[in-house]
C-alpha positions as CSV (number, residue, x, y, z in Angstrom):
1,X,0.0,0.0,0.0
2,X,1.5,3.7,-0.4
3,X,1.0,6.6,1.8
4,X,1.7,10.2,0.7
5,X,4.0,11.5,3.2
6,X,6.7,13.9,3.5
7,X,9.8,14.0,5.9
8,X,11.7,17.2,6.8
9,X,15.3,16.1,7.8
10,X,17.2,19.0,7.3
11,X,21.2,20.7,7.1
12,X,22.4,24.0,6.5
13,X,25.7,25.7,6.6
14,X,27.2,28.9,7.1
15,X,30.6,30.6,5.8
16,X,31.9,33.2,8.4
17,X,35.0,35.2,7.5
18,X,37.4,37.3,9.4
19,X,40.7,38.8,7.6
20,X,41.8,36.9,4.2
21,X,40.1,33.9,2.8
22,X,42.1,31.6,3.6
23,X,41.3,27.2,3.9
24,X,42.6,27.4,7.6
25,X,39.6,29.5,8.4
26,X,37.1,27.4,7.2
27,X,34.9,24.6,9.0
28,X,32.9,22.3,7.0
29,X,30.4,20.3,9.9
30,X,28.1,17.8,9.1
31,X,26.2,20.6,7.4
32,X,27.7,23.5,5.2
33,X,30.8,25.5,5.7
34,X,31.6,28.5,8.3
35,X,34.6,31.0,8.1
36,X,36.5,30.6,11.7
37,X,37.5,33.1,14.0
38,X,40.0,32.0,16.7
39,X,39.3,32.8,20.3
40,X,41.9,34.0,23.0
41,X,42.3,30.5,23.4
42,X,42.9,29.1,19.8
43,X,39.2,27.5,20.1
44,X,36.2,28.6,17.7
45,X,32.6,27.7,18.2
46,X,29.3,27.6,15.7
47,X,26.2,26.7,16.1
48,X,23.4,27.0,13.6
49,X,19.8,25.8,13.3
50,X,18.8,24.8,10.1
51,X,16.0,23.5,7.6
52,X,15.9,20.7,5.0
53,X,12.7,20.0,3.4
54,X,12.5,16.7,2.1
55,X,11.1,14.0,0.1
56,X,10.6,10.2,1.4
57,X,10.2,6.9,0.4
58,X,10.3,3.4,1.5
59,X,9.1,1.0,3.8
60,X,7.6,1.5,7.4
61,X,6.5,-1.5,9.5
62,X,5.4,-3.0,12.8
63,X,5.2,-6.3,13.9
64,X,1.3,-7.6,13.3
65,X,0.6,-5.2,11.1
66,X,1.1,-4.8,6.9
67,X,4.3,-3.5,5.5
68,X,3.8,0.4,4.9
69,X,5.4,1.6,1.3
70,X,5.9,5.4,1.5
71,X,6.5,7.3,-1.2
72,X,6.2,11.4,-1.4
73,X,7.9,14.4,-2.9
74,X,9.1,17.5,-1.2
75,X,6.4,19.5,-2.8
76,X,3.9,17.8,-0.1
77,X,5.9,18.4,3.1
78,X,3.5,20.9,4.6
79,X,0.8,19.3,4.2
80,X,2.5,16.3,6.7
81,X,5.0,17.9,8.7
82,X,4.1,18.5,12.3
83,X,7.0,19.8,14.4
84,X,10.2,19.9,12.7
85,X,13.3,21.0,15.0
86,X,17.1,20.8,13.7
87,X,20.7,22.5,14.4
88,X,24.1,22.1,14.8
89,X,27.2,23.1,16.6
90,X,30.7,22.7,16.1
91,X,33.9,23.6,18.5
92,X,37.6,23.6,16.3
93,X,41.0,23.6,17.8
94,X,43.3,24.1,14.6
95,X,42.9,20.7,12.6
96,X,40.7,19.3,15.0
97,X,36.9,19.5,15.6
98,X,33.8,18.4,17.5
99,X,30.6,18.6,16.1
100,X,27.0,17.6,16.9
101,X,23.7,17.7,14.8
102,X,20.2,17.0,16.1
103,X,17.4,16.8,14.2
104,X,13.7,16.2,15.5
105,X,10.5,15.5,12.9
106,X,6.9,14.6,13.4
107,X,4.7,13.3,10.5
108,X,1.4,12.4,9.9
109,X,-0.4,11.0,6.4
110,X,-3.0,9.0,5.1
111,X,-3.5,6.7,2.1
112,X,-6.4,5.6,0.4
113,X,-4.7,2.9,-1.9
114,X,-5.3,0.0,-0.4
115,X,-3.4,-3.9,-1.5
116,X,-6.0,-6.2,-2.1
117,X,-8.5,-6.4,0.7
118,X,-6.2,-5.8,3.4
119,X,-7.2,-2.3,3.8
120,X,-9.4,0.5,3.0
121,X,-7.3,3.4,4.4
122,X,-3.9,3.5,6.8
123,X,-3.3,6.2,8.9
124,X,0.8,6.8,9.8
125,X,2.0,8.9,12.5
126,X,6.1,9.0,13.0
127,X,8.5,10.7,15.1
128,X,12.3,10.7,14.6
129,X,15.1,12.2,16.4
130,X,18.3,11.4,14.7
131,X,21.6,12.7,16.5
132,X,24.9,12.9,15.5
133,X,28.4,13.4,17.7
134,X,31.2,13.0,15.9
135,X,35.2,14.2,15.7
136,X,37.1,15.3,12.7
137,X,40.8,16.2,11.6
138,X,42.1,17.9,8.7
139,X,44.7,16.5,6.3
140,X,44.6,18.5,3.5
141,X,44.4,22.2,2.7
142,X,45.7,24.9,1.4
143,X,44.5,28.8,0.2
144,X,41.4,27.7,-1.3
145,X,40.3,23.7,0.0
146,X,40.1,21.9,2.8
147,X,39.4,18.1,3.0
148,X,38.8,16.6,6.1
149,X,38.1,13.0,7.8
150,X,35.4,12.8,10.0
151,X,34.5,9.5,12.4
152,X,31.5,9.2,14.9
153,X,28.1,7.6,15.9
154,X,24.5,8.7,15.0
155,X,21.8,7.8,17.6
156,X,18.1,7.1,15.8
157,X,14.6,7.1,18.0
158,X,11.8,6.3,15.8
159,X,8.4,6.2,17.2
160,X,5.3,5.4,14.9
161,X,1.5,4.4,14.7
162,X,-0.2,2.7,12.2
163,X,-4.1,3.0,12.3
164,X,-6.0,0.9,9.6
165,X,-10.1,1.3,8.7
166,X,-11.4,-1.4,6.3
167,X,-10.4,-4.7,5.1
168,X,-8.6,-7.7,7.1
169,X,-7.2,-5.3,9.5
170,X,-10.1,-3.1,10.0
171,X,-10.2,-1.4,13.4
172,X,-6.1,-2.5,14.1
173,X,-4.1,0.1,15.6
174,X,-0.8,-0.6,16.8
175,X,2.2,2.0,18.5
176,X,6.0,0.4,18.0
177,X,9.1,2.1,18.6
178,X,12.9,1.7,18.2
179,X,16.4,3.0,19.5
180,X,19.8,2.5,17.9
181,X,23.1,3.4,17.0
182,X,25.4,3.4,13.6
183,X,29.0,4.2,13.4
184,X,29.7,6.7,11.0
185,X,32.5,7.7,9.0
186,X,33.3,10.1,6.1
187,X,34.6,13.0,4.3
188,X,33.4,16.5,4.2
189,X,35.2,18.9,2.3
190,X,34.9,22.8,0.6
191,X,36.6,25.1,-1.9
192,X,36.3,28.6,-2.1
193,X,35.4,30.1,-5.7
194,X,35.8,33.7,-4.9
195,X,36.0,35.4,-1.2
196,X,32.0,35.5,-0.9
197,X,30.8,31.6,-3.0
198,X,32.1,28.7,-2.0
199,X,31.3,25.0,-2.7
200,X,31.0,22.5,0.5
201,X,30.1,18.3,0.1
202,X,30.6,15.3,2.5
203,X,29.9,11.6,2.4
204,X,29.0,9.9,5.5
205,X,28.6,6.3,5.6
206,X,27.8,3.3,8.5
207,X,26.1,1.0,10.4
208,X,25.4,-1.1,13.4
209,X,22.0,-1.2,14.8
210,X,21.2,-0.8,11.1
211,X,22.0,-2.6,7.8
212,X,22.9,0.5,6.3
213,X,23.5,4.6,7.0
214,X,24.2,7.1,4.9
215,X,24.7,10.9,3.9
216,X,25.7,13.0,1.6
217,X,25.0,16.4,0.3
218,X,26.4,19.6,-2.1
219,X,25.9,22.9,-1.4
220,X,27.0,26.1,-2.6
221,X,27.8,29.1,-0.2
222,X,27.3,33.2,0.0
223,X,29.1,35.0,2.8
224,X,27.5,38.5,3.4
225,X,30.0,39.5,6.5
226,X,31.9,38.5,9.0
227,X,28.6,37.3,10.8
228,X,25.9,36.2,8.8
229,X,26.3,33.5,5.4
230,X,23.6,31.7,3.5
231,X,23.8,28.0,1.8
232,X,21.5,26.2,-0.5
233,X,22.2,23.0,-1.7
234,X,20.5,19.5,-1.9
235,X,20.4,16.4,0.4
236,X,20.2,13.3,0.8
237,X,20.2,10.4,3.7
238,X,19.1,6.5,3.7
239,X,18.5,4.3,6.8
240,X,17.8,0.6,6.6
241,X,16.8,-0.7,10.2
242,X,14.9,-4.0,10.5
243,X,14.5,-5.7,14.3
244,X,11.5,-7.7,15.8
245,X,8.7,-6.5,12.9
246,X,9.6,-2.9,13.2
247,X,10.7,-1.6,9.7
248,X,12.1,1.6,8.7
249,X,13.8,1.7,5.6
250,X,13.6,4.7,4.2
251,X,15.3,7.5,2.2
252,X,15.0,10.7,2.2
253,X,16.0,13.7,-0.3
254,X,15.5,17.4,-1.1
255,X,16.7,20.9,-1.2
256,X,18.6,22.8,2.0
257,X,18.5,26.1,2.6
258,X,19.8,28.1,5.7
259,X,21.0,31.5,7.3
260,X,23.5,31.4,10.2
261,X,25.1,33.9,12.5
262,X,28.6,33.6,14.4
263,X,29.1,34.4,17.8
């Protein structure tokens, strides 16, 4: 059966510039890029919230119940999208960095396309929280690029309900949640076209409590000052997590779009 549904998973950047453009004094996190300034102590910090507006499809399932197929564009997300809450924040020390994402989503759809006689209707309501913590070094750069290695862990809590009127199942109604944690380990990397555009990308990939977990995303970068920048770019992350009946393999795609401020 297919339900129209949107998810809102989202990443922005932000590229923050003090004195000469130089590689050195750029950050690249999970999300877009960010001119550094250093601190009295050599340390810089960032933190951003951020919106991606995306597309999903795949499967969403819970033991007892019928496999879900999900499959909707971004041009529906408001029409689904409940709460959607995201940032990040990064802390640098030279080549190193910390940096941590955390995105919270609540959906809600219906379909009306039932398989065979199983259903007349299903009614999906999902929450995710997806957070990442992760470390990264730099081993390449120079005026213009930096490339950087990144390693660290995602944490996923999914929580959905799956109401179905007609059919077999008519009248079933069942909640089902799920916790887990991937390992995750990539690339992220930008490249400054003039002072004001640059270009930022990265590659995660892992797993562990899932099969599979990945990211990856292009952007392209506009620094207005020393304080505020603006990306847009597009997305894209897949999850394939199957334990005990519960099902959520998914992925999910779409434009980014953000505005960040240094402090």
């Amino acid at each position: 059966m297919k339900i129209r549904l949107v998810s809102s998973l989202a990443a922005i950047g932000v590229c923050l510039a003090s004195g000469q453009t130089r590689a050195a004094d750029i950050y690249l996190p999970m999300t877009p890029t960010v001119q550094e300034t250093s601190g009295p102590e050599g340390w810089t910090f960032t933190f951003a919230p951020y919106f991606w507006g995306a597309g999903i499809s795949g499967d969403i399932a819970q033991f007892g119940l019928p496999k879900v197929t999900v499959d909707a564009s971004f041009d529906n997300i408001f029409d689904h999208l409940d709460v959607g809450l995201m940032a990040i924040g990064e802390a640098r020390y030279g080549p190193y960095s910390v940096i941590g994402d955390a995105i919270y989503i609540k959906l809600s759809g219906q379909t009306g396309s039932p398989v065979g006689n199983t259903a007349a209707s299903v009614q999906l309501e999902t929450s995710t929280f997806a957070g990442l913590l992760g470390a990264g070094y730099t081993f390449m750069e120079d005026e213009k690029y930096r490339l950087e290695v990144v390693g660290g862990v995602r944490v996923w809590s999914v929580e959905s309900k799956l109401s179905i009127t007609g059919g077999v199942f008519d009248g079933r109604s069942r909640s089902d949640s799920a916790t887990w944690v991937d390992a995750m380990a990539g690339v992220r990397g930008s490249y400054f076209l003039t002072s004001k555009v640059y270009l930022t990308g990265w590659g995660f990939i892992g797993a562990g409590g899932a099969d599979l977990d990945w990211d990856v995303a292009a952007t392209i970068g506009y620094r207005f000052n020393d304080t505020v920048s603006a990306v847009a770019g597009y997305r894209a992350l897949g999850v394939d997590y199957n334990s005990n009946g519960f099902v959520f393999d998914v992925v999910e795609q779409g434009p980014i779009v953000g505005l960040s401020l240094r402090f």
